[in-house]
N, C-alpha and C positions, 0 to 999 in steps of 0.2 A: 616776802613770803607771808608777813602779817596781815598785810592788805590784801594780797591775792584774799587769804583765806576769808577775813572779815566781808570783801565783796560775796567771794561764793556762798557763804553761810547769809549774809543779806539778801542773797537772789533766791535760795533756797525758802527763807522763811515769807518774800513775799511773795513768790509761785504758792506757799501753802496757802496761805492768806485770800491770795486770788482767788485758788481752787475752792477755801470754805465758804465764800462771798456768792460764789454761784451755787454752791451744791446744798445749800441751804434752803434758800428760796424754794428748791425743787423736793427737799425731802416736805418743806410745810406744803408748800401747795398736794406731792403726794398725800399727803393725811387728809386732806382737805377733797380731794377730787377722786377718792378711792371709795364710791360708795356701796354699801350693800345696796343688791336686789333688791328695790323697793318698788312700789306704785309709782315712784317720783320716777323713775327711768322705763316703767314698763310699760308698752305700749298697748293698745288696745287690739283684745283679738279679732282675728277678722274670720269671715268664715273662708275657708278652704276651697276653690274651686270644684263642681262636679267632675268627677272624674272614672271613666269607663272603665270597670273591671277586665281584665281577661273573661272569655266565655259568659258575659253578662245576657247572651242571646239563649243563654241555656239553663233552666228550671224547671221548677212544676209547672204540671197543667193549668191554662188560665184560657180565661174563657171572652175574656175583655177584648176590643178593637183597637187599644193601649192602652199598657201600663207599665210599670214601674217600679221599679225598692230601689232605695238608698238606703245607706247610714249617713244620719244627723251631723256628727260632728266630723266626720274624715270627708264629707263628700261624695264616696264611692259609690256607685252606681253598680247594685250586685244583679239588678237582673233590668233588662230593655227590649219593650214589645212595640214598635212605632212610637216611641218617645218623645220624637218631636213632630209629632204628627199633629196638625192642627184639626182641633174638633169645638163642638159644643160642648160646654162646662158645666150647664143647669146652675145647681144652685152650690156646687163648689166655688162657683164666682165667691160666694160671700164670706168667702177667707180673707180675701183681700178687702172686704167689706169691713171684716174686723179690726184688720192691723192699722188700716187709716184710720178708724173712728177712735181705736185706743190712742192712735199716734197726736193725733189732730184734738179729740175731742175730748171733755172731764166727764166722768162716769154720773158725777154726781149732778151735773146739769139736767133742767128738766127741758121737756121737747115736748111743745104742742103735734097732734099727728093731724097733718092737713087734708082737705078734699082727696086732692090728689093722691098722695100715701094713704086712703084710707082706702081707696076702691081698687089697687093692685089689686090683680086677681093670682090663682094658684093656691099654694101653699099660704096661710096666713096665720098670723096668733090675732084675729078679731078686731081690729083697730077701728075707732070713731073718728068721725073729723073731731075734733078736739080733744081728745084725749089725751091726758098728761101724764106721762112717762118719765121716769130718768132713762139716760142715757144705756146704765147699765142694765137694768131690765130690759131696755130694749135690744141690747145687745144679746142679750141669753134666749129673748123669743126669736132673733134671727138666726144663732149660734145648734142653740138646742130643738128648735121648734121650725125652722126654717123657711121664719113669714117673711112672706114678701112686702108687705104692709109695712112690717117693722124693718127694712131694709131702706125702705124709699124714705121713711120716717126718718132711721140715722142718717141719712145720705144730706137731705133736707136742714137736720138739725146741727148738723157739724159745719158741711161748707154752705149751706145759702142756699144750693140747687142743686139738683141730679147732675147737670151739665160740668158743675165745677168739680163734686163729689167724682165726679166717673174720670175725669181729668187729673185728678190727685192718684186715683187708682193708677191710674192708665202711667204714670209720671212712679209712682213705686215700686209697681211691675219692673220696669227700666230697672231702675235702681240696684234692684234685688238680681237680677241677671237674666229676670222671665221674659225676654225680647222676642220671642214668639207668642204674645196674648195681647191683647186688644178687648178691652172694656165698653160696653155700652151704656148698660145702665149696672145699679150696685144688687140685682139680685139672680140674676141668669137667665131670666125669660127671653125667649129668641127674640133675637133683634140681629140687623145683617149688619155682617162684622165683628159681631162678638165673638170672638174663639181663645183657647189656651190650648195648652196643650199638656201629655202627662207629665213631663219632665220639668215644663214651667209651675205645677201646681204640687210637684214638690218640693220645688223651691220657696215656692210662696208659704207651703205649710212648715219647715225647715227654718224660714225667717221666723214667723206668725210663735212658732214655738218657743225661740230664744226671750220670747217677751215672758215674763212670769204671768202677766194679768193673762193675756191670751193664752195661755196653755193653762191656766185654772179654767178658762172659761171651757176651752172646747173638752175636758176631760168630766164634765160633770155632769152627774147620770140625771139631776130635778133640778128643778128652781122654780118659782113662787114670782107671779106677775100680779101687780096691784094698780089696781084702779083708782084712785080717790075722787074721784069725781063717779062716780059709780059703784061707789065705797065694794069694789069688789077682788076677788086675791082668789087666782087660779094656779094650780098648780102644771106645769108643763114638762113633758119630758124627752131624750134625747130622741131624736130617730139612728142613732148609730145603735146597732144592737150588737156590737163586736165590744163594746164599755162594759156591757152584761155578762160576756161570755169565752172573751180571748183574755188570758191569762196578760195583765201590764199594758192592757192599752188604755191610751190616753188621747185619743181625738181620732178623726178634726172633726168633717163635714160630708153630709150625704148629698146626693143632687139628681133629680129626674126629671126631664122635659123629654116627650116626643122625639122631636131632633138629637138630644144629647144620649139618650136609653138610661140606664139606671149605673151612675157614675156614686165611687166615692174615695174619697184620702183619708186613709188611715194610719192609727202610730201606735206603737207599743215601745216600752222601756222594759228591758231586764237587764239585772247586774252593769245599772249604768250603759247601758248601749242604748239608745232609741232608734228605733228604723221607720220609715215612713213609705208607706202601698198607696200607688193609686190606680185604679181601676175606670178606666171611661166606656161605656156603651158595652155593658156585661150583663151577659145572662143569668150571671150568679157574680155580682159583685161582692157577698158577704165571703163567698169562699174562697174567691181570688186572692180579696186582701189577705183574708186568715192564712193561705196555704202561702202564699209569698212571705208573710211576714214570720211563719215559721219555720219557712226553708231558711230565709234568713240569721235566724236563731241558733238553728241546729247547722247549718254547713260553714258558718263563715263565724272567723275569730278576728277581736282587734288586738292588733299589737301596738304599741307605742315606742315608736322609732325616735322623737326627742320632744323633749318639754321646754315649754317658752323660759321658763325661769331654771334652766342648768343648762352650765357652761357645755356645750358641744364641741369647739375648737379654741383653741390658743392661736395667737398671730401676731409678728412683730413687726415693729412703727417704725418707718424711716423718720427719723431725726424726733421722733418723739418720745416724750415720759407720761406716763410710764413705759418703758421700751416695749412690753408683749401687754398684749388684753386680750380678754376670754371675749369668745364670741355666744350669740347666744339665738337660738331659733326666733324668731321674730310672731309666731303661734304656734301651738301643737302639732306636731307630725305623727297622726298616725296611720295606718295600715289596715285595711280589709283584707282578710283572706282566704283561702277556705280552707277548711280546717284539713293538717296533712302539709300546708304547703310551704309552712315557716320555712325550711330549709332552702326556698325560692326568692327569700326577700333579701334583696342586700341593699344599706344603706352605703350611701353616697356622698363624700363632701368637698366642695369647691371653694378653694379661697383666690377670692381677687388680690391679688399681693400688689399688684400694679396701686390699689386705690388704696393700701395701707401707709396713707403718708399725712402726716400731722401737718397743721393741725388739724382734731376730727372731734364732729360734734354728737352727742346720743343718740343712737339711733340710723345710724348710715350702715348702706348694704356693705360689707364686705364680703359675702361668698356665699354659698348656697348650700342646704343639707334637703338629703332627696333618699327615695331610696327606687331601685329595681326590683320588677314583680317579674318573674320567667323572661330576666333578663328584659324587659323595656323597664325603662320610668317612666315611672307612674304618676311623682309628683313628690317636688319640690315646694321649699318654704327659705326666705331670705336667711342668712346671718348677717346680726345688726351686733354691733359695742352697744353697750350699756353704761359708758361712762368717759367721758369724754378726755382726752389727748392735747397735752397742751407740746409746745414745738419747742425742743429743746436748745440751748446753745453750748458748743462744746469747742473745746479749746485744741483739743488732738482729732 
């Protein structure tokens, strides 16, 4: 009976033994692999796909051959007049004029203006053949003043050639998702084959915007061009006259050729919402933009359905430790909608359980948060872990 008990009490105390040898490891590695929400785990946002509102066919009077509103950061697409109808651009080309040359080129380089960039005709801010520029002032005479001189100049002074300049264009467009536009040269004078369209030139001005330098640039009503070489300093100003007179706007660019009629993209900000109007081959493109961008204003509310940095959903891990982790939207989810209709929006969320199996590294899809507008979805954003799963060993 002595030894019966000695054995049992010996098996008991190395079964505990056993059990602290592993459960140890896993409470340090817990401390260790539980981290806060930081930078270190969060992934970079992306932008939201465009996405078609219900009744987006229906608003104010507009007078354009196409156009356009979005909101900036959800994507939604609140109102569409032949959107993806391919046209001439004029000199809204020179949107994407800017993003390369900020992307590609230093502001503070200087740029000889050659033969060729000096005699562009059209729209010009005055240009010599030799002429010494920085980069940035030339940027504000194409941005604000909408010279063609100063376009062929950055084009020139960034990539080497119009040829390669117009091929970087034509390669960012892609990029950005504007796969209906096609570049010739970098300032919008006809040429065959050059077309966008309004929904791509919302994109483009939607990209153009997220950069800080380019949304100072296109939102500024003067700027001061100097000469040193002709020790001379002019002052120039916007041709967007909606900067003057609509209540929070902040860009972009104006554009008129023959072929293209009188095109422009426009943006305003109130209470953090930015919307962006484009108007192509309009009779009255100042009141299109204005009246789209304040139907916009006044009919349609954003709601925010989930934030990249708080947990969404809980989910638990075959054979891993930590056993459950928080899931978490992978970017911002929000919602357009017109105002009235909150009681029509239902969020949505789908967990992959099938791919809930350790081990799992930062950052893997496990399920989806979305929500429904009068009953369709509308749109969806990943749920990712934030912190990665190591594979546990267990003895029961």
């Amino acid at each position: 009976m002595v030894v019966f008990y000695f054995k049992k009490r010996f098996i008991r105390i190395f079964f505990l033994i056993l059990v602290l040898i592993i459960i140890c490891p896993i409470v340090i590695r817990r401390r260790l692999y539980l981290p806060a929400v930081t930078d270190t785990y969060g992934l970079r946002p992306e932008f939201p796909p465009l996405v078609l509102l219900p009744g987006a066919d229906r608003g104010p009077r507009v007078y354009a051959g196409a156009a356009v509103l979005i909101e900036s950061k959800s994507g939604a697409i609140m109102y569409a007049k032949n959107a993806d109808q391919r046209r001439a651009p004029a000199s809204t080309t020179k949107i994407m004029t800017a993003i390369v040359a900020l992307e590609k080129g230093d502001l503070r380089q200087i740029i000889t203006v050659s033969p060729r960039a000096a005699r562009t005709g059209g729209s010009t801010i005055h240009l010599k053949p030799g002429d010494r520029l920085r980069l940035k002032e030339l940027l504000e005479g194409v941005m604000l003043r909408s010279g063609n001189d100063g376009s062929m100049a950055v084009a020139e002074g960034v990539a080497g050639s119009i040829e390669k300049f117009t091929e970087l264009m034509n390669l960012k467009a892609k990029e950005i998702g504007a796969v209906n536009t096609n570049f010739r040269n970098p300032h919008g004078l006809r040429a065959p084959s050059h077309y966008t369209t309004a929904l791509d030139l919302a994109l483009m001005a939607r990209y153009g915007l997220s950069n800080r330098r380019f949304a100072d640039l296109v939102k500024k009503k003067t700027a001061f061009l100097e000469w040193e070489e002709r020790r001379k300093r002019v002052e120039i100003m916007n041709t967007n006259r909606l900067l003057w007179f609509l209540e929070g706007a902040d860009g972009v660019k104006t554009g008129t050729t023959n072929e293209a009629g009188h095109c422009l993209v426009a943006s305003a900000t109130r209470d953090q919402k930015q919307l962006i109007a484009v108007a192509l081959n309009s009779a009255d493109r100042w009141g299109d933009c204005r009246r789209l961008l304040e139907y916009g204003f006044q009919e349609f509310e954003i709601l925010r359905i989930a934030v990249a940095r708080r947990a969404a959903a809980k989910i638990k891990v075959k054979n891993g430790w930590p056993r459950s982790i928080d899931l978490y939207p992978r970017s911002d989810l929000t919602a357009v909608v017109r105002k009235g209709d909150i009681e029509k929006i239902s969020p949505q969320i789908t967990i992959f359980r099938d791919l809930a199996k350790a081990p799992l590294k930062p950052g893997e899809t496990l399920g989806e948060i979305g929500y429904l507008y009068q009953g369709r979805m509308v749109h969806k954003v990943d749920l990712i872990n934030l912190q990665p799963v190591r594979k546990s060993w267990r003895l029961w």
